[in-house]
LUMSE-340298 format. One record per residue (C-alpha): residue in three letters; y, x, z; residue number from 1. Coordinates in steps of 0.1 Angstrom, whole numbers, plus 5000, padded with zeros to 4 digits. Layout:
N
("ALA" (Y X Z) NUM) ...
***
This chain:
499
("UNK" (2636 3188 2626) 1) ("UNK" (2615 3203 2654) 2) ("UNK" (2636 3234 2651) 3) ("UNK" (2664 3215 2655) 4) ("UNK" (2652 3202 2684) 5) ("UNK" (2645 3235 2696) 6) ("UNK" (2678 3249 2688) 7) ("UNK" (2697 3223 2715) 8) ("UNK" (2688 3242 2742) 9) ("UNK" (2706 3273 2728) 10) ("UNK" (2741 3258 2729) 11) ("UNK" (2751 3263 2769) 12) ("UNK" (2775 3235 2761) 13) ("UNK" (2752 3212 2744) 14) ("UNK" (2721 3218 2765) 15) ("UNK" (2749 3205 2795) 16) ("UNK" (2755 3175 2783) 17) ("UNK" (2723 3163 2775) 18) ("UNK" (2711 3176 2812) 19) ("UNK" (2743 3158 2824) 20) ("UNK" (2736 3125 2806) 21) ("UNK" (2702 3130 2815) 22) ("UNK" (2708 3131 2850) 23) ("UNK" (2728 3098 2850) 24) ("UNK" (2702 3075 2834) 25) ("UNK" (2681 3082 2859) 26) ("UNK" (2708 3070 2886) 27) ("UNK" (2710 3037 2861) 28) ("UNK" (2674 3033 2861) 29) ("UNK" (2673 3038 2903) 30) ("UNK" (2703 3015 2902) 31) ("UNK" (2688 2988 2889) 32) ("UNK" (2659 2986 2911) 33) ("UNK" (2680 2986 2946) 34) ("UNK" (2677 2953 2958) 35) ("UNK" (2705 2933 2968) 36) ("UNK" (2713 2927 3005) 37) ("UNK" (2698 2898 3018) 38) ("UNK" (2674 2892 2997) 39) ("UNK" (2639 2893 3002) 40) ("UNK" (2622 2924 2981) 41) ("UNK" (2587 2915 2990) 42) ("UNK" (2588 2885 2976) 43) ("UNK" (2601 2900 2943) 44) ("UNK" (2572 2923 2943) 45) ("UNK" (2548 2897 2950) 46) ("UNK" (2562 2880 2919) 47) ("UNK" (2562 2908 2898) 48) ("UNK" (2525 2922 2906) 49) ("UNK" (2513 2886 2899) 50) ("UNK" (2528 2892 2865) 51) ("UNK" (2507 2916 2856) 52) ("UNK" (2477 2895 2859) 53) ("UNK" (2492 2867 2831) 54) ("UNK" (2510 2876 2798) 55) ("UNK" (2537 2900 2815) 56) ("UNK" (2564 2883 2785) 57) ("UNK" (2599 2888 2790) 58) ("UNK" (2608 2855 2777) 59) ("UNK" (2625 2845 2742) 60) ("UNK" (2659 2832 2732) 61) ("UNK" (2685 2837 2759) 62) ("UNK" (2659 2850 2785) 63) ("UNK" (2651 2876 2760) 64) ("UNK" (2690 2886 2757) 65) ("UNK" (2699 2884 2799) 66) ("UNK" (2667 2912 2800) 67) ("UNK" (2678 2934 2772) 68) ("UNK" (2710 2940 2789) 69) ("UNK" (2704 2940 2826) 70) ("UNK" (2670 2964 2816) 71) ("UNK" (2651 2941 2847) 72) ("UNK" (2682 2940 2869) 73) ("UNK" (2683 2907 2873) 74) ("UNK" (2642 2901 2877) 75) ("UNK" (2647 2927 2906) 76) ("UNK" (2677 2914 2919) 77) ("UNK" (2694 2946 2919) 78) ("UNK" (2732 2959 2923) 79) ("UNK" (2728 2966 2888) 80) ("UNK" (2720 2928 2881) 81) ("UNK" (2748 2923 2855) 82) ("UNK" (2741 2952 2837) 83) ("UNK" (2767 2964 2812) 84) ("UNK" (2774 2930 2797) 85) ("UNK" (2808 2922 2811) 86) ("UNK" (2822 2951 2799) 87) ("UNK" (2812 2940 2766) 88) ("UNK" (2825 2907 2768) 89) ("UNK" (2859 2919 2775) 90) ("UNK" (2860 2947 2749) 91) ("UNK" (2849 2916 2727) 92) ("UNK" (2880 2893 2740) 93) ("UNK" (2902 2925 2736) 94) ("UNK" (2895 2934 2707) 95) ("UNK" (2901 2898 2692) 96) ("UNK" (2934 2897 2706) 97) ("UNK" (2942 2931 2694) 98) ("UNK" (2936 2918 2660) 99) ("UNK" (2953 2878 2668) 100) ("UNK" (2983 2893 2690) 101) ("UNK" (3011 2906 2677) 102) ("UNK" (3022 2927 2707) 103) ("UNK" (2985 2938 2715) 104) ("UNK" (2985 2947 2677) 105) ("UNK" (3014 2971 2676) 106) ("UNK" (3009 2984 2714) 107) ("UNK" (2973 2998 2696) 108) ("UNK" (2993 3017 2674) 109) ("UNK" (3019 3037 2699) 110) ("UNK" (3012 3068 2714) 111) ("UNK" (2997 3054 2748) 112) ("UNK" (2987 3024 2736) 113) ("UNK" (2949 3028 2735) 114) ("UNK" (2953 3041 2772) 115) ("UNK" (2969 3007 2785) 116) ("UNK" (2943 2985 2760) 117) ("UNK" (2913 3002 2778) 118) ("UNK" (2931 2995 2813) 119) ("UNK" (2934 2962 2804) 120) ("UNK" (2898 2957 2792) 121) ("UNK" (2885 2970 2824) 122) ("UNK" (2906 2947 2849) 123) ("UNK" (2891 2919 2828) 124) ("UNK" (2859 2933 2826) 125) ("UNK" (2861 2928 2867) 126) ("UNK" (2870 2889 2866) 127) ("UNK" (2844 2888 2841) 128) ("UNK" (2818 2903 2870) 129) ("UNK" (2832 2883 2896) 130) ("UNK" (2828 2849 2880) 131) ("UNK" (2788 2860 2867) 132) ("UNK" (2785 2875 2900) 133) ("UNK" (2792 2846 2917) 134) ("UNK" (2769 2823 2892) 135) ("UNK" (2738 2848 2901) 136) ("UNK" (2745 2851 2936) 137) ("UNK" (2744 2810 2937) 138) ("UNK" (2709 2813 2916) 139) ("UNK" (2695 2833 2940) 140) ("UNK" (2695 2804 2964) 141) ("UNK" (2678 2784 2938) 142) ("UNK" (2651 2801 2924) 143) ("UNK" (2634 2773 2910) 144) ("UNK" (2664 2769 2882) 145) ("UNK" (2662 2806 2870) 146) ("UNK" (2645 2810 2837) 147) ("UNK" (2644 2846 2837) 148) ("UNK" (2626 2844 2871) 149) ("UNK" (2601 2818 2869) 150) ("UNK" (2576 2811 2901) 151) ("UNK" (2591 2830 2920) 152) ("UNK" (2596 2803 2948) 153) ("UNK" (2563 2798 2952) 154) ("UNK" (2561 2832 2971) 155) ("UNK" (2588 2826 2995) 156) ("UNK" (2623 2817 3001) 157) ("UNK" (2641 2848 2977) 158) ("UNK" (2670 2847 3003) 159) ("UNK" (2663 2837 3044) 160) ("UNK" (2700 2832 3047) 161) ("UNK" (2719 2822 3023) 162) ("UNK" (2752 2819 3045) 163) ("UNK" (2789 2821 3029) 164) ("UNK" (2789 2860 3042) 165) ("UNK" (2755 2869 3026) 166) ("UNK" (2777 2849 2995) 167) ("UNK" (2807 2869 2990) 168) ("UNK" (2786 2904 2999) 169) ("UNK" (2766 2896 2973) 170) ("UNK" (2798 2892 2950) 171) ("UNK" (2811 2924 2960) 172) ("UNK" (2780 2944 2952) 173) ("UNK" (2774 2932 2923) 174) ("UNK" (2808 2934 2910) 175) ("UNK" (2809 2971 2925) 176) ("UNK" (2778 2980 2909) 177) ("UNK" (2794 2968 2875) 178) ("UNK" (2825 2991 2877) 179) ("UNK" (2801 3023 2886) 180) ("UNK" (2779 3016 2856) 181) ("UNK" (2815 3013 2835) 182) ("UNK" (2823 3046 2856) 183) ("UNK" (2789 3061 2845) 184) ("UNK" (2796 3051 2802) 185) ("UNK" (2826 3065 2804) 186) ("UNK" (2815 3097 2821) 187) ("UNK" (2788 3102 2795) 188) ("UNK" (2814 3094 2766) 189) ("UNK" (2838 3123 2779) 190) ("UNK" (2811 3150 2792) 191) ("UNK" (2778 3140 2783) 192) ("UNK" (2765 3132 2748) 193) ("UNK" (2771 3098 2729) 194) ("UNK" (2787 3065 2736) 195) ("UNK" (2783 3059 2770) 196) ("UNK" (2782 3024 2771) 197) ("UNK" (2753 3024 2743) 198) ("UNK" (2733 3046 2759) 199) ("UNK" (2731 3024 2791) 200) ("UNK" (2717 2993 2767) 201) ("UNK" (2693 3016 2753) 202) ("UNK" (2680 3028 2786) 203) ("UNK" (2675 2992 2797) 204) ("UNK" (2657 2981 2764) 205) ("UNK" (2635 3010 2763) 206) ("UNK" (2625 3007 2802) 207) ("UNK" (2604 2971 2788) 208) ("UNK" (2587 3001 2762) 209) ("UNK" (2558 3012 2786) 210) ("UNK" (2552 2974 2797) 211) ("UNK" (2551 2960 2758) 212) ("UNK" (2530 2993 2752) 213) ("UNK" (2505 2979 2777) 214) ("UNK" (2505 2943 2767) 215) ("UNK" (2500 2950 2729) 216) ("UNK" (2472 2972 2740) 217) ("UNK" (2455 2944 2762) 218) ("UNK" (2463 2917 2735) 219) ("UNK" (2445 2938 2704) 220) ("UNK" (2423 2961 2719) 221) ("UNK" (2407 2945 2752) 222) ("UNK" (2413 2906 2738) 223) ("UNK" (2385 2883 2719) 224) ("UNK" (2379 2898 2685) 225) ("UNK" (2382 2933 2686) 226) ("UNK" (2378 2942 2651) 227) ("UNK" (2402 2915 2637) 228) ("UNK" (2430 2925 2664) 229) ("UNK" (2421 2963 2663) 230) ("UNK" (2435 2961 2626) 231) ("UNK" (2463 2940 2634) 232) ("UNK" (2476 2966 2659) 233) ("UNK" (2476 2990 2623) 234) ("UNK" (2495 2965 2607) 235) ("UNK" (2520 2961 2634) 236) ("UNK" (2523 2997 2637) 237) ("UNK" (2530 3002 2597) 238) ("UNK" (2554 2969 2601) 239) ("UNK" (2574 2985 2629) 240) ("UNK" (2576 3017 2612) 241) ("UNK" (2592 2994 2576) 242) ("UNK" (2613 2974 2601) 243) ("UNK" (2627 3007 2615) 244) ("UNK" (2633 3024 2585) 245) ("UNK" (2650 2994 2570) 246) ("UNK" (2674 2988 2596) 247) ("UNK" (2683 3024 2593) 248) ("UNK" (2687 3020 2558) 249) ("UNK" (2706 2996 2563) 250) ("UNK" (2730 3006 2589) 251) ("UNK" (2739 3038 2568) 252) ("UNK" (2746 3024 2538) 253) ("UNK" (2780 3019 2524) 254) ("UNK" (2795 3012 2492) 255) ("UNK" (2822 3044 2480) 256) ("UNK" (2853 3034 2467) 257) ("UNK" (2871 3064 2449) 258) ("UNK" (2909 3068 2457) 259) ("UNK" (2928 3093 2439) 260) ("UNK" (2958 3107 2455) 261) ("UNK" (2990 3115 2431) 262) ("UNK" (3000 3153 2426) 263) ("UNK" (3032 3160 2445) 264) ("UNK" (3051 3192 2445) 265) ("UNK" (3073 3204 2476) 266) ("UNK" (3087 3235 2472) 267) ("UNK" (3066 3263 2458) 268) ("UNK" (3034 3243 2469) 269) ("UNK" (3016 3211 2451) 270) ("UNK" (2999 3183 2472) 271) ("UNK" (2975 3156 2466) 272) ("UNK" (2958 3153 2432) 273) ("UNK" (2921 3153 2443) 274) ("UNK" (2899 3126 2448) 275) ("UNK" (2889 3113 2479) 276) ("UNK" (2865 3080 2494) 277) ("UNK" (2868 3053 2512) 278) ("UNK" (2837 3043 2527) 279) ("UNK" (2831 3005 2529) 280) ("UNK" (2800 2995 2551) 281) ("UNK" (2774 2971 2545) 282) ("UNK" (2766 2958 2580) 283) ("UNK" (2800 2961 2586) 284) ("UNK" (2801 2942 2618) 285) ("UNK" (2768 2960 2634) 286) ("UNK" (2753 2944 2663) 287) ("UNK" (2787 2919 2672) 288) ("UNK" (2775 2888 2653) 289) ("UNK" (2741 2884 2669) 290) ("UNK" (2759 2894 2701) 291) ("UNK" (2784 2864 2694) 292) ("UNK" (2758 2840 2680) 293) ("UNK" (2737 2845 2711) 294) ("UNK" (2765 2842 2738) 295) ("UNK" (2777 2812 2719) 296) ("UNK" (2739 2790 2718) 297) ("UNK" (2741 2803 2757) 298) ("UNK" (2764 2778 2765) 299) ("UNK" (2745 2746 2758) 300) ("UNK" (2717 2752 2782) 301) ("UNK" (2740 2756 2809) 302) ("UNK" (2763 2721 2799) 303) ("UNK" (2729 2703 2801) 304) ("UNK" (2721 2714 2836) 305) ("UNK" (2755 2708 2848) 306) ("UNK" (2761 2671 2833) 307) ("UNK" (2726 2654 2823) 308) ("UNK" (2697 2674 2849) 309) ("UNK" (2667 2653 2852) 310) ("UNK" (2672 2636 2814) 311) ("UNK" (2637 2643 2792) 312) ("UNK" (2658 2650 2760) 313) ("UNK" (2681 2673 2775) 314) ("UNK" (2654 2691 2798) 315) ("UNK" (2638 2702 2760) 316) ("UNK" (2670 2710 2742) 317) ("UNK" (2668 2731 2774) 318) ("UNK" (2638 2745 2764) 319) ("UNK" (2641 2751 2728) 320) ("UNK" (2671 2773 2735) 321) ("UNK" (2664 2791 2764) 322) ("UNK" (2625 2793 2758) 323) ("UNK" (2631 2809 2718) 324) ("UNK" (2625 2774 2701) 325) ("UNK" (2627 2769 2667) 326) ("UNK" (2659 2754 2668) 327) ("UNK" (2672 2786 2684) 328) ("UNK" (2665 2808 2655) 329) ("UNK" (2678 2782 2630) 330) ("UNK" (2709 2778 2649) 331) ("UNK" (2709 2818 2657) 332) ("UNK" (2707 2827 2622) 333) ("UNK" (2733 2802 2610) 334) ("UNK" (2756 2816 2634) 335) ("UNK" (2752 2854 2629) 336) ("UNK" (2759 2845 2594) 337) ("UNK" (2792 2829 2597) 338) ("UNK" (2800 2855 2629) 339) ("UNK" (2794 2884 2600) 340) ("UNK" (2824 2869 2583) 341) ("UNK" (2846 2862 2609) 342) ("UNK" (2843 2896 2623) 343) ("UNK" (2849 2910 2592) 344) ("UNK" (2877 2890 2586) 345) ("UNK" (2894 2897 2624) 346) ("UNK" (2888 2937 2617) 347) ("UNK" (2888 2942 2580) 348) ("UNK" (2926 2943 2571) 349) ("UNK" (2927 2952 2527) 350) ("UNK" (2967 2947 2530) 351) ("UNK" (2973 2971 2555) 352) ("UNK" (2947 2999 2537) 353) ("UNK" (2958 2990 2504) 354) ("UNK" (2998 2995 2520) 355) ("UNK" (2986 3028 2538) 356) ("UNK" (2970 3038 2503) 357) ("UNK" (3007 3034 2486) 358) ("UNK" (3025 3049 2510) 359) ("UNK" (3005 3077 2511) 360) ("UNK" (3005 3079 2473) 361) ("UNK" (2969 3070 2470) 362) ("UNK" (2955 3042 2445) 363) ("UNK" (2922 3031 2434) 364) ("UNK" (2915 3043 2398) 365) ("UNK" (2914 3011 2374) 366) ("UNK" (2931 2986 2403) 367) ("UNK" (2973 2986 2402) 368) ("UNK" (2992 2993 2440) 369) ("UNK" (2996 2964 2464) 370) ("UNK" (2983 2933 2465) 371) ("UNK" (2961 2937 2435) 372) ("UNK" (2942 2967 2456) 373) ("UNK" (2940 2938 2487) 374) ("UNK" (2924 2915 2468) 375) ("UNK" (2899 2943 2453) 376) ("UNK" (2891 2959 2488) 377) ("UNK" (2891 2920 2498) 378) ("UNK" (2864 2908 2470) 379) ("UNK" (2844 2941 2476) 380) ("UNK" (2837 2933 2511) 381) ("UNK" (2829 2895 2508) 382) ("UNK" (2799 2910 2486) 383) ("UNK" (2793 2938 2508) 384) ("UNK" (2794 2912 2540) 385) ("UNK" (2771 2884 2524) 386) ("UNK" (2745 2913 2524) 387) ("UNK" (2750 2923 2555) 388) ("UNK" (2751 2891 2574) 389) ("UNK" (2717 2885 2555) 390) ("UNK" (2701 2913 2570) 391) ("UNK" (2715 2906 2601) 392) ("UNK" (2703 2871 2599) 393) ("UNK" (2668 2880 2590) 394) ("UNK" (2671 2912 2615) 395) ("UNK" (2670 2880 2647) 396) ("UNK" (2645 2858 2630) 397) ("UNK" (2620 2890 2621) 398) ("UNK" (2605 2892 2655) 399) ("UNK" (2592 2852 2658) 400) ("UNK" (2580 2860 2620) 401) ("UNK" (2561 2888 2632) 402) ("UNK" (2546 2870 2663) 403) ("UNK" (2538 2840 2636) 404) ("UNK" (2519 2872 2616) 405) ("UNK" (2501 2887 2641) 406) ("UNK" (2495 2857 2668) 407) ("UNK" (2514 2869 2695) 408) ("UNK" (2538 2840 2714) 409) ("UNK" (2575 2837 2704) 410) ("UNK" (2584 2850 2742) 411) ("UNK" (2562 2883 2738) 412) ("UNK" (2577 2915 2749) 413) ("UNK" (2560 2934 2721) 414) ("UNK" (2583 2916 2697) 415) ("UNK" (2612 2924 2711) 416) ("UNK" (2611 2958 2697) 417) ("UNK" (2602 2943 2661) 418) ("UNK" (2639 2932 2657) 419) ("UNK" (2670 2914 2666) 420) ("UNK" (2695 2928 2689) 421) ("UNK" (2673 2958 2709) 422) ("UNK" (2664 2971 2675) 423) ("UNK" (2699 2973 2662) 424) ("UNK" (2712 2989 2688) 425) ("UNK" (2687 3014 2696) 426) ("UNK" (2687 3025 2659) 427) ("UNK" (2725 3029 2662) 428) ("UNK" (2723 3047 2693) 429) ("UNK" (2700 3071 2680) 430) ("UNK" (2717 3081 2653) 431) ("UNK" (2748 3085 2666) 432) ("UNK" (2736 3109 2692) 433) ("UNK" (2716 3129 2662) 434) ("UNK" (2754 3130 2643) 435) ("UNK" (2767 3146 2674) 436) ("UNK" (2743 3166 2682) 437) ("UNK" (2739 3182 2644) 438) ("UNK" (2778 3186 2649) 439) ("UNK" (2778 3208 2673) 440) ("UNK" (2741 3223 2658) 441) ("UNK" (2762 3233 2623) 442) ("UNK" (2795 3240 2645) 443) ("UNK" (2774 3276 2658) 444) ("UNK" (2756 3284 2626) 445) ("UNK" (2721 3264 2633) 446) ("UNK" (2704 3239 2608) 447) ("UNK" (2706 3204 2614) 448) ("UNK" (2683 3176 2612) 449) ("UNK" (2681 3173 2578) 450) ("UNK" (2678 3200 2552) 451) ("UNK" (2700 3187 2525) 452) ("UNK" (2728 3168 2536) 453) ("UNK" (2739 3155 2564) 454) ("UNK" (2738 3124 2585) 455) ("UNK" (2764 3099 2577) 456) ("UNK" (2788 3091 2601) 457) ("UNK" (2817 3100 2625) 458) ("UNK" (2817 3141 2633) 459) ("UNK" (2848 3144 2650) 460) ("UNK" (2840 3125 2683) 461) ("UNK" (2829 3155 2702) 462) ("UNK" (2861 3173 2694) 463) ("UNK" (2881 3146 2711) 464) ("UNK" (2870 3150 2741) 465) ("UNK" (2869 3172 2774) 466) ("UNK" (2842 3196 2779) 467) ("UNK" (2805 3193 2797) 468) ("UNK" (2806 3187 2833) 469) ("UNK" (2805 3221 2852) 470) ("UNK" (2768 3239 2860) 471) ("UNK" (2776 3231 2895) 472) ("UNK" (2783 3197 2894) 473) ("UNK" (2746 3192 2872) 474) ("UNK" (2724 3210 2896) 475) ("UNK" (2741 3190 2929) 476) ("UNK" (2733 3160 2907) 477) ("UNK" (2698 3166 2902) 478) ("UNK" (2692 3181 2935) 479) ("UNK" (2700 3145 2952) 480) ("UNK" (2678 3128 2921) 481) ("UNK" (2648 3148 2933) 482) ("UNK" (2657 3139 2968) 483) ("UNK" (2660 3103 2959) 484) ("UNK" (2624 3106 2938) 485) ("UNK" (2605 3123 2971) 486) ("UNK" (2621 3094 2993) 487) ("UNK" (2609 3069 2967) 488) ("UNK" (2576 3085 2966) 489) ("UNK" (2570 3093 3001) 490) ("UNK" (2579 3054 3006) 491) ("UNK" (2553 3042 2983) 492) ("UNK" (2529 3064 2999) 493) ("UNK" (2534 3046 3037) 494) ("UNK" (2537 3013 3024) 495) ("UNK" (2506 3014 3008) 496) ("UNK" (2489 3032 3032) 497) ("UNK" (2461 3014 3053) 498) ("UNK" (2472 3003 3089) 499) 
***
C-alpha cells in the first residue's frame, strides 16, 4: 500500500489532481473562517478561546448535524456558514421528483437531460440558500436562541448594527459563498480527484479531528483516574478501529445475482452466452436515510420556538431533540429505518431492470422473464434493505452507546467520529478516492492498493471526465494560498503582539 502511495506522484496527471484538489480545500477551509460583514469577530474569538477552558463539545442531536456540515462555519460566522447542505437538499428534492415525475423521469433519460436536471438542482439549491440565509442572518441578531452558539452574548452584542442593509448583505454573502463552494465540488469532480461535493463534507468533519484529538486526550490522560481512563482510551482506540472496519464492510458488500445472456448469432459472429452480475447492495441507500431522519426531527424544535416559547414542556422537547436526548435517538433510529425503505423503494425500480434484462436477452437462471424476475429482484432487496437499515440504525445510535461505555457525555466531539453520519461519509469518501486513484494506478502498469483483487466499486468515473487543471493554473493557485497563509500569519503575529 505504501508503494502505492508512492507510485501517485509518478502519474503527471494524477499527481495534478490531487495537488489541484488539494489546493481547494484549503480555500474551503480559509473560507469558512472569513467572518461575515458586520459582525463582530472579537467577540467570536472571545467565545471560542473560553471554550477551550470547558468541555470544547460540539453538541449532540441537530447541533451535532449543523457542525458536521458547515465544518465550524456557522460557530465562526463565516461566508461559508451554510456549508454544502443546500446543495444537498436540492439534489435530495430532485432526485425524488426524478423518481415521482413523469416528465423529470423521462427528461433523465434523453441525451441532455442530466445537463438541464443538474441546472435545475442548482437554481434551487439558491432559494434553498436564500431562505437558510436569511434564518441565520436573523439569529445572528439573537444570539441567545442559537444552540450551536451558546454564551456567546455574554461577550458582546455579535452584531453592533443590525440594520435592514447589514440584513440583506448578509443574505447575499452567504448565499454567494454557497454557489462558490457548489463551484469548488464541481471543479474537483471534473479536474481534481473524487466527488467534489463529498470531499467538501469530509473536510469539514475532519477539521473537529485535531479538537476531539485533544479533548479525548485531556478526558483520559490528564482527568481523575489515570489508570482506569488510560485503558479506556485502548479500548476506544480498538472500538474505533471495529466500528471502522465494519462500516467498511458493510458499505462494500453486495449480494451477486447471476444473469445469463442468451447466445445470438448475426452474421458470421455469435453474441451473448456468458454470464454476467448484477450487483445488489446491502446499504443500498448509504448515508440518505440518516440524512432524511435527521432533517425531518429538525423541524419540531423549530415549531416549538415559533408557536409555544416560554412553555416548560415544550422548552425540554426542545432539549431532548436539539441537545441528543434520548428521545432523539429512539425517534432517529425509527426513522432511518423506515427512510432505508422508502429510498429504496423511490430508486430501486425491479420492473424496469427485470424489462431491460428481457430486452436485452438476459434472464436470471432459475427465475422465468418479466414480472416473475420483478418480484425476485423485488424480495431480494427487501432482505438486503432490512439489513441495511439495521446497520444504518445502529450506525446513529453507536456513538451515545459508546459515550454510555466509556463515560464521555452524549454531546462529546470525540463521539462524533465513533459513528452516525461523519463516519459514513468519510468511509465512503475514502474509498471512492482509493477506487479512482487505483484506476488510474493499474491504467499505467502500477500495483494498486491491494494485492489480490481490487476495490469494489465504480472505475469508469475518471474516464468521463475532462482532464487535470493545467500546471499553470495549480502553481497561480498555490502561489496566492501561500500569500493568503503569510497574511494570516503575519496578522496573528501583530495582534498578539504586546502594545
Amino acid at each position: 500500500m505504501i508503494s502505492a502511495f508512492t507510485n501517485t506522484w509518478k502519474i503527471p496527471e494524477l499527481r495534478d489532481r490531487i495537488l489541484f484538489t488539494l489546493a481547494l480545500i484549503v480555500i474551503i477551509r480559509l473560507g469558512v473562517h472569513i467572518t461575515l460583514p458586520g459582525v463582530d469577530a472579537t467577540v467570536i474569538k472571545t467565545w471560542m478561546d473560553s471554550l477551550k477552558n470547558q468541555d470544547p463539545a460540539a453538541g449532540g442531536g441537530i447541533t451535532a448535524l449543523l457542525t458536521v456540515f458547515s465544518g465550524g462555519g456557522l460557530q465562526q460566522a463565516g461566508i461559508f456558514a451554510l456549508g454544502i447542505m443546500p446543495y444537498i437538499s436540492a439534489s435530495i428534492m430532485v432526485q425524488l421528483m426524478t423518481a415521482v415525475v413523469p416528465k423529470l423521469s423521462r427528461l433523465a433519460r434523453e441525451d441532455g437531460g442530466r445537463q438541464k436536471i443538474t441546472q435545475y438542482t442548482r437554481y434551487i439549491t439558491i432559494v434553498i440558500a436564500v431562505v437558510q440565509g436569511f434564518f441565520v442572518a436573523k439569529s445572528l441578531t439573537n444570539p441567545e436562541s442559537i444552540p450551536y452558539m451558546s454564551g456567546v452574548e455574554k461577550f458582546g452584542q455579535l452584531v453592533p448594527d443590525p440594520s435592514y442593509t447589514w440584513m440583506a448583505l448578509t443574505v447575499i454573502t452567504i448565499v454567494a459563498g454557497t454557489v462558490l463552494l457548489m463551484w469548488i465540488g464541481d471543479q474537483i469532480t471534473e479536474k481534481g480527484i473524487g466527488n467534489g461535493t463529498s470531499i467538501i463534507i469530509t473536510v469539514n468533519i475532519i477539521s473537529a479531528l485535531p479538537g476531539a484529538l485533544i479533548q479525548a486526550w485531556n478526558f483520559f490522560v490528564n482527568g481523575d483516574g489515570n489508570a482506569f481512563r488510560s485503558m479506556m482510551m485502548v479500548v476506544m482506540i480498538a472500538l474505533l478501529l471495529v466500528v471502522i472496519a465494519g462500516t467498511i464492510a458493510i458499505t462494500q458488500a453486495q449480494r451477486r445475482i447471476a444473469v445469463q445472456y442468451a447466445k445470438r448469432v448475426v452474421g458470421r459472429k455469435q453474441f451473448g452466452g456468458q454470464t454476467q452480475y448484477l450487483p445488489l447492495k446491502v446499504n443500498y441507500a448509504g448515508v440518505m436515510p440518516i440524512i432524511f431522519a435527521s432533517a425531518v426531527l429538525s423541524l419540531p424544535p423549530m415549531m416549538l420556538q415559533w408557536f409555544f416559547p416560554g412553555q416548560g414542556w415544550a422548552t425540554k422537547i426542545y432539549g431532548e431533540l436539539v441537545g441528543g436526548g434520548t428521545w432523539y435517538y429512539v425517534l432517529g433510529g425509527i426513522g432511518i429505518f423506515l427512510f432505508s425503505y422508502f429510498w429504496v423503494a423511490m430508486m430501486f425500480q425491479p420492473s424496469q431492470i427485470a424489462e431491460d434484462l428481457k430486452r436485452n436477452g438476459g434472464y436470471i437462471p432459475g427465475v422465468r422473464p418479466g414480472k416473475p424476475t420483478a418480484d425476485f429482484l423485488d424480495f431480494t432487496m427487501t432482505r438486503l434493505t432490512f439489513a441495511g437499515a439495521i446497520f444504518l440504525a445502529g450506525l446513529f445510535v453507536l456513538p451515545v452507546a459508546t459515550g454510555k461505555l466509556v463515560g464521555l457525555p452524549p454531546s462529546s466531539l470525540v463521539l462524533q467520529f465513533f459513528g452516525g453520519t461523519s463516519l459514513l461519509i468519510m468511509v465512503g469518501v475514502v474509498l471512492d478516492v482509493m477506487r479512482q486513484v487505483e484506476t488510474q494506478l493499474l491504467q499505467k502498469h502500477y500495483d494498486g492498493f491491494l494485492r489480490k483483487g481490487k476495490l469494489k466499486g465504480r472505475y469508469d468515473r475518471l474516464s468521463q471526465v475532462s482532464g487535470a487543471a493545467p500546471k499553470t493554473a495549480i502553481l497561480y493557485l498555490w502561489i496566492v494560498i501561500a500569500i493568503l497563509i503569510v497574511i494570516g500569519i503575519t496578522a496573528m503575529f501583530i495582534t498578539k503582539a504586546p502594545n
